[in-house]
C-alpha positions as CSV (number, residue, x, y, z in Angstrom):
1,X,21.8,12.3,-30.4
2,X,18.9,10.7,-28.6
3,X,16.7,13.0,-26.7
4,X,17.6,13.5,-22.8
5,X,14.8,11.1,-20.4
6,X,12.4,13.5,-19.2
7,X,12.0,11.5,-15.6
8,X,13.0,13.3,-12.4
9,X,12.8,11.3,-9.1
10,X,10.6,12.2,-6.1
11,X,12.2,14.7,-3.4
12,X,11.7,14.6,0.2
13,X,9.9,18.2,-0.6
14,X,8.0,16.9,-3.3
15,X,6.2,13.6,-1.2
16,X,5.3,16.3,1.7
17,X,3.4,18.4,-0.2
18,X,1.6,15.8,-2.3
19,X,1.3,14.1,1.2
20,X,-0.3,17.5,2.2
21,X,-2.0,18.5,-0.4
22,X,-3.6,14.9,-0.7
23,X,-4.8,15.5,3.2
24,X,-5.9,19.0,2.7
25,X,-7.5,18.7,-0.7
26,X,-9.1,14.6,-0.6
27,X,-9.1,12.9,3.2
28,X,-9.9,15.5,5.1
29,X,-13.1,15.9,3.3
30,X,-13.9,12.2,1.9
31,X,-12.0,10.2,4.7
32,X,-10.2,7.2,3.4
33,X,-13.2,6.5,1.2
34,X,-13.0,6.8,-2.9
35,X,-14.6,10.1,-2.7
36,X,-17.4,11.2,-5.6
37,X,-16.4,10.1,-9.0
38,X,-13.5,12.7,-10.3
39,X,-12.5,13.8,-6.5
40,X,-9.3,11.7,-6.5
41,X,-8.4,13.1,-10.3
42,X,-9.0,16.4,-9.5
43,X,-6.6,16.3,-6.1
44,X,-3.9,14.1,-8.3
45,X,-3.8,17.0,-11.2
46,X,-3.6,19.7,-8.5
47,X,-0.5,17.7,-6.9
48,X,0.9,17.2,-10.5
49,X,1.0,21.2,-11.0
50,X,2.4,22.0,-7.7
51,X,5.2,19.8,-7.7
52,X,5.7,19.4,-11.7
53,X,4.7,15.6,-12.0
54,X,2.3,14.5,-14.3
55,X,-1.0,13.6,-13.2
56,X,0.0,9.7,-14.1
57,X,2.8,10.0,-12.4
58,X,0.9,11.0,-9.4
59,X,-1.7,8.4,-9.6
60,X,1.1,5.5,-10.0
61,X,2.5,6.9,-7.0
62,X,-0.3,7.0,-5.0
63,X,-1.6,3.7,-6.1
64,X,2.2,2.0,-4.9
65,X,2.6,3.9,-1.6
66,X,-0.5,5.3,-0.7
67,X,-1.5,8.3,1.2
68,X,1.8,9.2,2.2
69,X,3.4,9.2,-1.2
70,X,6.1,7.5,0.8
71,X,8.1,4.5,1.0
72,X,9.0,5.1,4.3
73,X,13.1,5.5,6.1
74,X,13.2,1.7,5.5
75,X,12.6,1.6,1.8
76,X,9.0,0.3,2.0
77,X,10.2,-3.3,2.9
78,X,7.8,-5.1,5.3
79,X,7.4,-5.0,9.1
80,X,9.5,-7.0,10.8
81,X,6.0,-8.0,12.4
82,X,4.7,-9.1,9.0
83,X,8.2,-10.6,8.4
84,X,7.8,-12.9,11.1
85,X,4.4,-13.7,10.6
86,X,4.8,-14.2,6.9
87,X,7.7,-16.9,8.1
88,X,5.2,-18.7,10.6
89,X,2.3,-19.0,8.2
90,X,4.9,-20.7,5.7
91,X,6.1,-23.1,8.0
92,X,3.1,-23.9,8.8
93,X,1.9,-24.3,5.2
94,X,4.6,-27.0,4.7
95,X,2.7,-29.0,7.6
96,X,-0.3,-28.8,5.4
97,X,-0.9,-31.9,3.2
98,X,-1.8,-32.1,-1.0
99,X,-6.0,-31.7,-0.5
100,X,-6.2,-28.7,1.6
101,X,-3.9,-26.9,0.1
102,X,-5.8,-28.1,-3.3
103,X,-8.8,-26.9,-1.3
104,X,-7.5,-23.7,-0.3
105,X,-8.2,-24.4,3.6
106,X,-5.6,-22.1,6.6
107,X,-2.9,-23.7,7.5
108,X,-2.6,-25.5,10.4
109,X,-3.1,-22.9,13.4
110,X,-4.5,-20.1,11.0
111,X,-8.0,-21.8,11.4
112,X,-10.7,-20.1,13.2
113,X,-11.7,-22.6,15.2
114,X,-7.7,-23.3,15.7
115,X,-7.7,-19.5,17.0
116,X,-10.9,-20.2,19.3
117,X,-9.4,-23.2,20.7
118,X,-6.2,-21.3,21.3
119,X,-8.1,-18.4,23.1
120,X,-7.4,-16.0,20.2
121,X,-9.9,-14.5,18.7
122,X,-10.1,-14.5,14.7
């Protein structure tokens, strides 16, 4: 018989207190910097004890959702601001020709002096 997986999902009660203890223990003393060398460790194995993760568990989670621990109600998906945009800037990629996308240059209306002559600014 093949021995049971060891991995238990994330509760709604375990994200709020790493989300907590993260805020508590890490931003509200380093901000949304890095922190001295060791800081975020030391806050990641403190989360890891209280809620009975491992500390790389911790750290994966962090590194995918961030602060919050969270994916969010929606499921971490995308804006549907970024959504839209996202759809604009590739319709306008397909507008671009062979060199500048060779080149690496904005699409056409992502420019900054596209965006000056608009009246946006960049």
């Amino acid at each position: 018989m093949t021995e049971q997986s060891r991995f238990h999902p994330w509760t709604p009660i375990d994200i709020r207190r790493a989300a907590m203890i993260w805020q508590r223990d890490f931003a509200d003393h380093h901000g949304e910097s890095d922190g001295p060398w060791g800081a975020q460790g030391e806050v990641f194995a403190t989360i890891a004890h209280a809620i009975g993760k491992t500390v790389d568990g911790v750290a994966a989670r962090f590194l995918r959702f961030g602060a919050s621990f969270s994916a969010g109600p929606r499921g971490g998906g995308p804006t549907e601001q970024a959504q839209a945009d996202f759809e604009r800037r590739s319709a306008a990629r397909d507008r671009q020709d062979l060199t500048a996308r060779v080149f690496g240059d904005p699409p056409p209306g992502y420019s900054a002096l596209d965006k000056r002559r608009a009246g946006v600014r960049p």
